[in-house]
C-alpha positions, 0 to 999 in steps of 0.5 A: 513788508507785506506778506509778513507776519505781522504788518506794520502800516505807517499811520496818522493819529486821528481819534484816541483808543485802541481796537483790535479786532476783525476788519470789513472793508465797506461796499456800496451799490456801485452808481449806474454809468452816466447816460448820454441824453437827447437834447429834448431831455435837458430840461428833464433831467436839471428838474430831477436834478432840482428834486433829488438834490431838495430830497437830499438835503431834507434828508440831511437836515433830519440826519442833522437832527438825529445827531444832536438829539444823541448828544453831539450838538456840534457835529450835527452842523456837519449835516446842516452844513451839508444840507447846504451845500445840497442847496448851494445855487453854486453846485447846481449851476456847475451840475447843470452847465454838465448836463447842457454842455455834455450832454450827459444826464443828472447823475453824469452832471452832479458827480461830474460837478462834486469832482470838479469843486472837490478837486478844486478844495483838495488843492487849498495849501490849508488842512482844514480846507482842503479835507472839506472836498470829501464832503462835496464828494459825499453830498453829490454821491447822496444826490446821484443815489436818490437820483438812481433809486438807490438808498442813501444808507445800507446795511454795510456793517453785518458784525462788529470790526474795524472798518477800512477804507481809502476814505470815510464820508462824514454821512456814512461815519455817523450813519454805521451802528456805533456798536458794530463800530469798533474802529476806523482806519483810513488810507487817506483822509486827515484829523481835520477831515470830518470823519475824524471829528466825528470819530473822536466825537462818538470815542471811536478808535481811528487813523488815516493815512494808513497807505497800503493798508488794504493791500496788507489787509487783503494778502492776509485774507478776511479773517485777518486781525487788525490792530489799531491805536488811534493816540499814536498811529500804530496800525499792526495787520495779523498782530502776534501774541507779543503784539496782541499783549502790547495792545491789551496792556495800553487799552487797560492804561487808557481805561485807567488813565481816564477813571483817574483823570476823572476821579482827580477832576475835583482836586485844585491845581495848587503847587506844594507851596500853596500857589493856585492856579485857574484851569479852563478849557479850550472848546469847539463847540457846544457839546464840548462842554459838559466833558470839560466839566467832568474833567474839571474844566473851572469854565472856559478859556478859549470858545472857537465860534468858527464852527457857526460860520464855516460851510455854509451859504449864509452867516449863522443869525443872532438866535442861532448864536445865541443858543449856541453860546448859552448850551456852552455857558449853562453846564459850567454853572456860573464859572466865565465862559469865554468866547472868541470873536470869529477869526477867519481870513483868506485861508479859510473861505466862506462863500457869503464873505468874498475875499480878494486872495492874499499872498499871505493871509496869516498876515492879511484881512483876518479876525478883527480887520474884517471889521472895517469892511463887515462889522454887521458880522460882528456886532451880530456876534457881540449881540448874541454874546450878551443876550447869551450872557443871562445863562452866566457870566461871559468874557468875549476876546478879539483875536488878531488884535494888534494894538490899541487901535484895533482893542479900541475898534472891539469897544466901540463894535460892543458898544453898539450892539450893548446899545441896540439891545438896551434900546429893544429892552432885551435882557443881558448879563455880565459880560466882560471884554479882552483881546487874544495876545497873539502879535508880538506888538500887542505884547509889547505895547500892551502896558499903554492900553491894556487899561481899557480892556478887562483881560488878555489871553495869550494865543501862543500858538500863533505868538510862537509863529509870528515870533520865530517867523515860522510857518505853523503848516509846515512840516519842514520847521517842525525843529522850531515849534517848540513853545518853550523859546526863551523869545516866546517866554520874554513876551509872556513875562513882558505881558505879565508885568504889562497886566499886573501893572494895568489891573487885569486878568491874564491868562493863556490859551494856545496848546503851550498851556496844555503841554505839563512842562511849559505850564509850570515854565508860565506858572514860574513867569506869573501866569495864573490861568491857563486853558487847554483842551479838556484832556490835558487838564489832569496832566497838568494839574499833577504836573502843578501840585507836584513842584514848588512855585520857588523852583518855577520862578529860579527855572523861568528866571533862569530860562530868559537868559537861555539861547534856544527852546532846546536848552530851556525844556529840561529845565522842566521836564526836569521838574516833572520827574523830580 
């Protein structure tokens, strides 16, 4: 309850580590009220609304490349992308309908416009969609202060703490100084709101969804502790001594949790009774990578190429797929790197590719299907992907592949941009061709075709939704997500035996690979590859050099026969604690 000492506030994980510390609440120089205008000004204003809103975006171009020159290439297109929307004909049309039809001036109509788009965004039924309308907030806010003469970044933060706030726009997240910086804690906002992103990008502690908490804060007064875990949520206002040692003792964990991931990233992921495993990780883009290899990430197996294309007006070209694709490939020194062709729907809208709505877009004109409509996307794609490949060797994916049709569709794309390249005599290298096995009917039909191809990946995130006939997004089916499903674990053994019978590799990519009890159920089922998000690597490779493979294929074996997910984990968790 607030008032009592200490408070403690419900919140969402969003960036790993601990801080605790004094807490400043940000505060910007309020924007002057909206102005009514006389009709002879209309074409005043929409021209200073033009100049401030070029201004702004070129000022977000050069906070773009402020960004990648410290290192966080990915994050830097956060920046291009908002120079974007600063540029988008879409924005400044809604802005200039406001300032003709209200009657108001440049600044009424652009932060009218921002609200108006935003409110729109933050309606979508999808996480990562709907936290994008915080960065049209952030944009319009940009623009109105350059059309009010304010600065765009202020000194907010004096002295070192934990910053406060209902939200964060991305642009102040990555403008504050990193070393005032100490943690961020949001009533509001999501892990797949851009500040969130950015934070676990920078290693800054955050949560968010801390409702109350600036209340709490408040009522204890400005030289209030605050206390914050941003790997579990924990958010404690004015901690007590018993508090303040709890938080000590998980920070010095953390730290030494992290210096022996790193000290035992050398170490192979071999079971007791000498069987390898291959660990890759799983990334987001290209800053990702040189992470992955200090925790020995053996090259990657699962590249999301999502970033190139959301937010923004026009698609990524051939060059700057490229470049990006090559600053994955040239730190993993010559292991594969794999990169997934763009898997995108009518969840996730992308203004230069018009989509008609679907009642179900998990199961509509997605991922590959977009081929039969743009395959100019994908061939582009293809092209950068072998030109990219002279850095080292590459393996490109097809998701939402459902068949051998749609793996035929993937030959034929890659054919024609082999050729095209061929043809113009640019330089290419070893790349390697395969599909993500995230539909059950690929499973089961892969032994007929999986001869064409040269790996699969099982993408069991979706396999598991697809499977159970569960929604991912809801929270409410939460009891069903368990991966470790003897259904979900027959279809790995089906693909298993469907890939040893063909001659090609198999791996699996989905988070089941990162989670230490279902990577030894996997590695009991036969799979020797397994790609994960660069911080669960070490878990899992105590997990593997800790158990025989004996007792992983009894379990597995065991576990086919097994009526739910509840009765097949203690299986293995009972062999991590052995």
């Amino acid at each position: 309850m607030i008032g009592e000492r200490p408070t403690r506030i419900p919140a969402v994980a969003a960036a790993p580590g601990i801080a605790r510390a004094r807490w400043a609440e940000l505060r910007r120089t309020a924007l002057p009220a909206p102005r009514q205008i006389d009709p002879t000004e209309t074409a005043a204003e929409i021209e200073r609304l033009n100049v401030a809103a070029n201004d702004a975006a070129m000022e977000l171009m050069a906070l773009s490349d402020r960004v990648a020159e410290e290192g966080h290439e990915a994050e830097s297109a956060i920046f291009a992308a908002h120079a974007a929307i600063a540029w988008d004909p879409a924005l400044m049309s809604a802005a200039t309908e406001e300032i003709e039809g209200r009657r108001t001036d440049a600044i009424g109509g652009i932060v009218a416009a921002g609200r108006a788009i935003a409110a729109t965004l933050a309606a979508v039924d999808d996480a990562l969609i709907s936290a994008r309308s915080a960065d049209i907030l952030d944009v319009a806010d940009r623009i109105a202060r350059r059309l009010a003469g304010l600065p765009a970044e202020e000194e907010l933060l004096p002295e070192p703490a934990i910053v406060v706030a209902v939200d964060l726009a991305p642009s102040l997240t990555a403008t504050l100084p990193r070393e005032r910086l100490l943690g961020i804690a949001l009533e509001a906002g999501s892990p797949t709101a851009h500040a969130a992103i950015l934070a676990r990008a920078y290693g800054i502690p955050a949560v968010v969804g801390a409702a109350g908490l600036l209340e709490a804060l408040r009522a204890a007064g400005l030289d209030a502790e605050l206390a914050i875990d941003g790997a579990t949520g924990e958010v404690v206002v004015d901690p007590d001594e018993g508090d303040r040692a709890r938080f000590e003792a998980r920070a010095a964990d953390l730290q030494a949790a992290h210096a022996r991931d790193l000290a035992e990233a050398a170490l192979d992921a071999v079971t007791i009774d000498g069987t390898a495993v291959t660990l890759l990780a799983n990334i987001g883009g290209p800053d990702e990578a040189a992470p992955a290899v200090a925790l020995g990430a053996k090259g990657v197996g699962l590249f999301r190429t999502e970033f190139l294309f959301l937010e923004r007006t026009t698609p990524p070209t051939e060059d700057e797929q490229t470049d990006a694709y090559r600053a994955a490939i040239e730190p993993f020194g010559g292991a594969p790197v794999t990169i997934r062709l763009l898997d995108v729907g009518g969840d996730k809208p992308i203004p230069y590719l018009p989509m008609p709505p679907e009642d179900n877009p998990f199961l509509g004109v997605r991922a590959l299907r977009l081929a039969e409509s743009r395959p100019d996307l994908f061939v582009t794609q293809l092209r950068a992907c072998y030109r990219a490949s002279v850095a080292g060797p590459v393996k490109v994916m097809a998701p939402m592949i459902a068949d051998g049709r749609d793996a035929a569709t993937l030959l034929r794309l890659a054919e024609e941009a082999r050729t095209g390249l061929d043809a113009e005599g640019v330089p290419i290298g070893d790349v390697t061709l395969g599909v993500m096995l995230e539909i059950p009917s690929a499973a089961l039909t892969g032994r007929a075709w999986f001869d064409q191809i040269g790996f699969a990946s099982l993408g069991t995130n979706d396999l598991l939704q697809y499977t159970l006939a569960v929604d991912r997004g809801n929270p409410a089916l939460e009891g069903y997500r368990d991966s470790l499903h003897p259904a979900l674990l027959r279809l790995v053994r089906m693909s298993v035996e469907a890939a040893t019978a063909t001659g090609i590799d198999l791996s699996v990519c989905g988070e089941m690979a990162g989670d230490p009890a279902a990577a030894l159920a996997l590695v009991g089922l036969g799979i020797r590859s397994l790609s994960m998000s660069a911080p669960s690597l070490a878990a899992v490779r105590r997990a593997l050099r800790g158990v025989s493979l004996a007792d992983l294929e009894r379990e597995a074996t065991a576990a086919l026969d097994d009526a739910s997910a509840g009765e097949v984990r203690p299986r293995f968790e009972h062999l991590l604690f052995a």
